[in-house]
DSSP file (Angstrom, degrees, kcal/mol; ACC not computed):
  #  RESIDUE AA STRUCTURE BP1 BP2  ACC     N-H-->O    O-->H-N    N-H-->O    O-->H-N    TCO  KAPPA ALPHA  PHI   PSI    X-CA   Y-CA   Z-CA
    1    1 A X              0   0    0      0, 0.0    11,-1.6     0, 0.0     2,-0.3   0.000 360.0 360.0 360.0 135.2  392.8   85.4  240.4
    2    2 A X  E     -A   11   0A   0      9,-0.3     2,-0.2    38,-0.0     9,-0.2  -0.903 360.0-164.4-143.5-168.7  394.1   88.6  240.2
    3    3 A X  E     -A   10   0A   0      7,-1.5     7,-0.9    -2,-0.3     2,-0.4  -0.897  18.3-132.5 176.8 153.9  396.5   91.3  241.8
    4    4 A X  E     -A    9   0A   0     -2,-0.2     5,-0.2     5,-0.2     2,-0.2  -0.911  18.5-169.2-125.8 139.0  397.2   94.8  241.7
    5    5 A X        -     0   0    0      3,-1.2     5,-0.0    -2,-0.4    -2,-0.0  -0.330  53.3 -62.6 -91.9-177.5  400.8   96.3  241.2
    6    6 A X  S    S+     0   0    0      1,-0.2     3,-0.1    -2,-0.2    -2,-0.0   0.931 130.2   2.2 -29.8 -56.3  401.8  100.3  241.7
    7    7 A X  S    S+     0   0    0      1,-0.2     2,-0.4    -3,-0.0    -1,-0.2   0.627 122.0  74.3-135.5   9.1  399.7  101.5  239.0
    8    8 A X        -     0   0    0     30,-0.1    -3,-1.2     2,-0.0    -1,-0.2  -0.913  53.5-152.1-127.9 144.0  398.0   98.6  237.6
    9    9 A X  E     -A    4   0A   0     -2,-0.4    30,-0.8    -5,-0.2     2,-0.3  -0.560  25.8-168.4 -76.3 158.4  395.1   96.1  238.4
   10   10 A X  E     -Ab   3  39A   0     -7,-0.9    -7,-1.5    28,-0.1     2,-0.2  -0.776   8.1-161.8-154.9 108.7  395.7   92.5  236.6
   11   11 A X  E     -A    2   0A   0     28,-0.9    30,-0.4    -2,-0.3     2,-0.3  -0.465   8.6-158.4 -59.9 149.9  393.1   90.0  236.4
   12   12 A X        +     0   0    0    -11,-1.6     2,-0.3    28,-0.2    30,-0.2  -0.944  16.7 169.5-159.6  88.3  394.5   86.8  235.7
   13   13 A X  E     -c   42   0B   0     28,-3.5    30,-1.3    -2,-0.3     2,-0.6  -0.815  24.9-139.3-121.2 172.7  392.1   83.7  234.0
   14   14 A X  E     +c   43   0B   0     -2,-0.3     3,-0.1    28,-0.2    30,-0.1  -0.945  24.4 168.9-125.0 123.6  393.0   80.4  232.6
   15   15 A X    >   +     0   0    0     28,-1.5     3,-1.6    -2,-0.6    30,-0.4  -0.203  28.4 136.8-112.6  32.2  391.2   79.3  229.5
   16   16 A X  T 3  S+     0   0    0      1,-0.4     2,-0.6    28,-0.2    29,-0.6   0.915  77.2  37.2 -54.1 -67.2  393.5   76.1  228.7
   17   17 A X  T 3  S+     0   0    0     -3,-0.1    -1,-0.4    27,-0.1     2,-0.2  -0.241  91.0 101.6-105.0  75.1  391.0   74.1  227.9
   18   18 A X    <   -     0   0    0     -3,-1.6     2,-0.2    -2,-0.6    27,-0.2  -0.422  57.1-145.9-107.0-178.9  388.6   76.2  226.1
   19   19 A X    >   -     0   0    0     -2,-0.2     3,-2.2    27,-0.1     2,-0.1  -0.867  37.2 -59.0-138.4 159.2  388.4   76.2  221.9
   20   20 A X  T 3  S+     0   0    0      1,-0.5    28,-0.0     2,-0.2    33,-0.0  -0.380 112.4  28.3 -83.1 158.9  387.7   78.6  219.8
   21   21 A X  T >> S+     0   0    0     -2,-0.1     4,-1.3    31,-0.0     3,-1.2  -0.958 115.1  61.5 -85.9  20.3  385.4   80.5  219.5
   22   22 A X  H <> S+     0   0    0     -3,-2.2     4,-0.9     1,-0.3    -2,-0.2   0.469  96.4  68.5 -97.0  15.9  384.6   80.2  222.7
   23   23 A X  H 34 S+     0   0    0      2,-0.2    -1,-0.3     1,-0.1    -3,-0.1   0.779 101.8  37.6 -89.6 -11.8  387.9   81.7  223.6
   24   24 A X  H X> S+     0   0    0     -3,-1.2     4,-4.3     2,-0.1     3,-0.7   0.609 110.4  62.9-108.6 -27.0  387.8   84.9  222.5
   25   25 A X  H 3X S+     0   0    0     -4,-1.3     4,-0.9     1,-0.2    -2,-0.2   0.657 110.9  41.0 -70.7 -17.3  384.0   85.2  223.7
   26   26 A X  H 3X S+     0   0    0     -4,-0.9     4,-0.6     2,-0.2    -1,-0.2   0.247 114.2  54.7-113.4  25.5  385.1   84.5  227.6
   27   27 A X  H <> S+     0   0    0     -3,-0.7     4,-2.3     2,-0.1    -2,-0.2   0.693 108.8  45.9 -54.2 -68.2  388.0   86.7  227.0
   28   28 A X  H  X S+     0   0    0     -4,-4.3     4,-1.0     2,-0.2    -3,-0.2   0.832 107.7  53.3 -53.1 -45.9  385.6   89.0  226.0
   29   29 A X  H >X S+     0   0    0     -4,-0.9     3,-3.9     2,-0.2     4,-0.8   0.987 114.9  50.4 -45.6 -80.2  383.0   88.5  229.1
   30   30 A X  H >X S+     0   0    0     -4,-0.6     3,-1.7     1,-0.3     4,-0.8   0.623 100.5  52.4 -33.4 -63.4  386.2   89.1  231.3
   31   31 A X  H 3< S+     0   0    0     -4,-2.3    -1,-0.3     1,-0.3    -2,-0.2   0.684 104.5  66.3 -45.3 -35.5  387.4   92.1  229.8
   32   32 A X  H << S+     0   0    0     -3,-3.9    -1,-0.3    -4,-1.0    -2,-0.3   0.805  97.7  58.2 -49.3 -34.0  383.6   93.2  230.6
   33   33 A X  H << S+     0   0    0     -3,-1.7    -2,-0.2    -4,-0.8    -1,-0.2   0.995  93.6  72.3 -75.8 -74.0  384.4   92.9  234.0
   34   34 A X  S  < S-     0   0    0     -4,-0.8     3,-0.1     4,-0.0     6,-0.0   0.075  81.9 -96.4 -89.2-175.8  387.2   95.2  234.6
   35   35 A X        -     0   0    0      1,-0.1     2,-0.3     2,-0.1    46,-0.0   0.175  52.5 -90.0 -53.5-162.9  387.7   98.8  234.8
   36   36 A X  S    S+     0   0    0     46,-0.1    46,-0.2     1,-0.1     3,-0.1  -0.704 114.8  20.1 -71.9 135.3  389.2  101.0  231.2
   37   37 A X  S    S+     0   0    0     44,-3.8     2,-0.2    -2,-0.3    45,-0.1   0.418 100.0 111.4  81.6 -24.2  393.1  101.0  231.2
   38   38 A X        -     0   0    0     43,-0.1    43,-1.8   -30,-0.1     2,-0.6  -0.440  62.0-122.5 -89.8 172.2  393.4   98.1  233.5
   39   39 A X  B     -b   10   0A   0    -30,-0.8   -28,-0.9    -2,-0.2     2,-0.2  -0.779  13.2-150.6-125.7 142.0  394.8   94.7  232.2
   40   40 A X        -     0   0    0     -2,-0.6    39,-2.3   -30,-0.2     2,-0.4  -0.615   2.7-159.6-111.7 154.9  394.0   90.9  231.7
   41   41 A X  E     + D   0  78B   0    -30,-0.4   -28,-3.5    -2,-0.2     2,-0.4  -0.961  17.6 177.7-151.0 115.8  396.2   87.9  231.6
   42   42 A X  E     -cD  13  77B   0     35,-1.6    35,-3.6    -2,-0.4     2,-0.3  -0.949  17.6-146.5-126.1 145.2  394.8   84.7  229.9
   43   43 A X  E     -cD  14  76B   0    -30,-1.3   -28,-1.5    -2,-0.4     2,-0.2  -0.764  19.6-175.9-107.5 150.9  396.4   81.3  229.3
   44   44 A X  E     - D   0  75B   0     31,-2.3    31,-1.3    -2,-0.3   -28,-0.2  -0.969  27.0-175.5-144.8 154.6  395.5   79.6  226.5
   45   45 A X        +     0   0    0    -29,-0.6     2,-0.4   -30,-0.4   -29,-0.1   0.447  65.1  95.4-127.2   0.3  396.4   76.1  225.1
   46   46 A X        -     0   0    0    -31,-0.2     4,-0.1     1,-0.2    29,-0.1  -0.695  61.0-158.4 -88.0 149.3  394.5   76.4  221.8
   47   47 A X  S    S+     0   0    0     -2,-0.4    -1,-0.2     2,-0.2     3,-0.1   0.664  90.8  71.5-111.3 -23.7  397.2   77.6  219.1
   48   48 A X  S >> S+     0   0    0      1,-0.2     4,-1.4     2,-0.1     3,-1.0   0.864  92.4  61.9 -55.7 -34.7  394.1   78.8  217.0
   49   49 A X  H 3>>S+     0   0    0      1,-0.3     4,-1.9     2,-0.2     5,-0.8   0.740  92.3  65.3 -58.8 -23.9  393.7   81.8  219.8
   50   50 A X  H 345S+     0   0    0      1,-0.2    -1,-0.3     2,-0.2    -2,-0.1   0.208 111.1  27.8-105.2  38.1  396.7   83.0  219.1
   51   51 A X  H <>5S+     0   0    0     -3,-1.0     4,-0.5     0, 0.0    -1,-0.2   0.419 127.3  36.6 -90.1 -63.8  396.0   84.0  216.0
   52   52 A X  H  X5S+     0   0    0     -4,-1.4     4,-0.9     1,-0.2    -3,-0.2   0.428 113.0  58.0-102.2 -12.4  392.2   84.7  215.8
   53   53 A X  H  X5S+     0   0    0     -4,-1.9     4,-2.2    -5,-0.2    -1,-0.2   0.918 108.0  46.6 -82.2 -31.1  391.9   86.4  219.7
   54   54 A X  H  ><S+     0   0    0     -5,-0.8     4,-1.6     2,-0.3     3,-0.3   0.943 111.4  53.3 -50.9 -39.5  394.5   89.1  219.1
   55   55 A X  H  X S+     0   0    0     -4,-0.5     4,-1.7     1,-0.3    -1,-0.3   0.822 111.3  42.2 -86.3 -29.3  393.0   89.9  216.1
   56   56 A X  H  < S+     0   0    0     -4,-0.9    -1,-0.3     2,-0.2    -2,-0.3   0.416 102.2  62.0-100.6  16.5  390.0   90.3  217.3
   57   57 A X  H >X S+     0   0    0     -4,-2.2     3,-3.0    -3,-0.3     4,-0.7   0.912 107.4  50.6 -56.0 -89.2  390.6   92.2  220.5
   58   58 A X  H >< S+     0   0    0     -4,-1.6     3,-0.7     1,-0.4    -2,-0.2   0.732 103.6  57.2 -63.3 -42.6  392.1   95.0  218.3
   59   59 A X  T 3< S+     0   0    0     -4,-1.7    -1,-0.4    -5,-0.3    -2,-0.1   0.906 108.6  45.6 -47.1 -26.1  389.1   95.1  216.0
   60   60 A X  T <4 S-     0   0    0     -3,-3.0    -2,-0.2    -4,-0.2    -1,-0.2   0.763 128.5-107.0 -84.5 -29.6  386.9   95.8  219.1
   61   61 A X  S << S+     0   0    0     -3,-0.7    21,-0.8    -4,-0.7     2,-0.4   0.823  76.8 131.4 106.0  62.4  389.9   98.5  220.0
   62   62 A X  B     -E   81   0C   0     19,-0.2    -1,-0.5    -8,-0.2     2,-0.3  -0.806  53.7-133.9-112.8 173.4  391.7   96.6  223.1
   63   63 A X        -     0   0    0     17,-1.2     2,-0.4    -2,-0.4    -9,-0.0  -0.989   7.0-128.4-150.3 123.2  395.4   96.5  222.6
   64   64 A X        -     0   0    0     -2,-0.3    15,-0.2    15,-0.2     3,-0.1  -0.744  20.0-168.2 -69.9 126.4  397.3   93.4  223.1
   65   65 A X        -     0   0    0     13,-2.4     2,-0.3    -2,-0.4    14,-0.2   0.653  64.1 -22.9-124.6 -55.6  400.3   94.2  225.5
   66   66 A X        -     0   0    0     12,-1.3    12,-0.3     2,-0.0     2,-0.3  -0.973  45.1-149.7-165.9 167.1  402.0   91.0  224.9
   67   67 A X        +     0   0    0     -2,-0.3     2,-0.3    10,-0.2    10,-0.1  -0.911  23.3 171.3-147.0 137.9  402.0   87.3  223.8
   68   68 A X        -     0   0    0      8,-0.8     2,-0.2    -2,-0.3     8,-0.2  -0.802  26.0-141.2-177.0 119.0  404.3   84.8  225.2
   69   69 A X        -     0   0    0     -2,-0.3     6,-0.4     6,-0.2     3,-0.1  -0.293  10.5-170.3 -72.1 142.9  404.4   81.4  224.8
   70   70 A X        -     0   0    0      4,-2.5     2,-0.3     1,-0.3     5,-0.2   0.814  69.2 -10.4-110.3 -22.2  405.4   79.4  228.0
   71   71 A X  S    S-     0   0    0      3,-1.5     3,-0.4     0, 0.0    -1,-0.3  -0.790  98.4 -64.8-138.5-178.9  405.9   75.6  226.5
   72   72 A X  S    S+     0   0    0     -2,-0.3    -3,-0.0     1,-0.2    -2,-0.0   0.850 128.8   8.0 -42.9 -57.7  405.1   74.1  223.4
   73   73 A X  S    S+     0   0    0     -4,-0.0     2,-0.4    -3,-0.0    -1,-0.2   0.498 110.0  84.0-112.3   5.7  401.3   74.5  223.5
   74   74 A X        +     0   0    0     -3,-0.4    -4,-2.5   -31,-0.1    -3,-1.5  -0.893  54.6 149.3-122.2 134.0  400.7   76.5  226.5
   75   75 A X  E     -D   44   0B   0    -31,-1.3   -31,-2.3    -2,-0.4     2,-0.3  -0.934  23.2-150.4-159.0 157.9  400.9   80.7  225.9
   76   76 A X  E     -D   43   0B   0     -2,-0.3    -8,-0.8   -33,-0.2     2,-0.8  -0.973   3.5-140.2-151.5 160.5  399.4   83.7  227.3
   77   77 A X  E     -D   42   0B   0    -35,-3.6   -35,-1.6    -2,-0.3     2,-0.7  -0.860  10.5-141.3-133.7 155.4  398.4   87.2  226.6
   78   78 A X  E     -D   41   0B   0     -2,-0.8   -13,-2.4   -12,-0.3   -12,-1.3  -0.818  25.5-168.3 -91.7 111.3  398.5   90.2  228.3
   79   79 A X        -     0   0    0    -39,-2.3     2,-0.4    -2,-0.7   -15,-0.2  -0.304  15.1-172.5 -94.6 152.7  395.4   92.4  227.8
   80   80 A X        -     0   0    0    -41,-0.2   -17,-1.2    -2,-0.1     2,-0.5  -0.949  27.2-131.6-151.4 147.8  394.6   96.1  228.7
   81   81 A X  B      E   62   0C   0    -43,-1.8   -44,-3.8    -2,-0.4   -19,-0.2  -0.878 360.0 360.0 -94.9 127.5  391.1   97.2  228.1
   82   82 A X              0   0    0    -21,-0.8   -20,-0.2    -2,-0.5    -1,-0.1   0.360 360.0 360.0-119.3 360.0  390.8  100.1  226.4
């Protein structure tokens, strides 16, 4: 899924039941996909991603935008590919 606002494109995947690593490795495939400067939005329900994807997006140089948990186990983050 995605949609595009005024000045940005936003891809949109759900990786709920994925585990790591394979969460940050179709994270990564995604982020392959779209443009520089445009932005990703992934759900996740493993609580290990939200340590260990952030942290490696910004070693690779994308910059996490946001994180925000939506229930107890269910969160997401907002990506921008740089």
């Amino acid at each position: 899924m995605s949609y595009r606002n005024k000045t940005n494109f936003i891809k949109i995947i759900d990786l709920k039941n994925e585990t790591c690593p394979m969460t940050f490795v179709k994270t990564r495939l995604e982020l392959e996909k779209i443009n520089v400067g445009e932005k990703l939005k992934v759900y996740y329900s493993n609580l290990e991603a939200k340590e260990n994807v952030p942290k490696s997006l910004s070693e690779i140089g994308h910059k996490v935008l946001e994180t925000k948990n939506i229930d107890k186990n269910i969160f997401f983050l907002l990506i921008e590919k740089c």
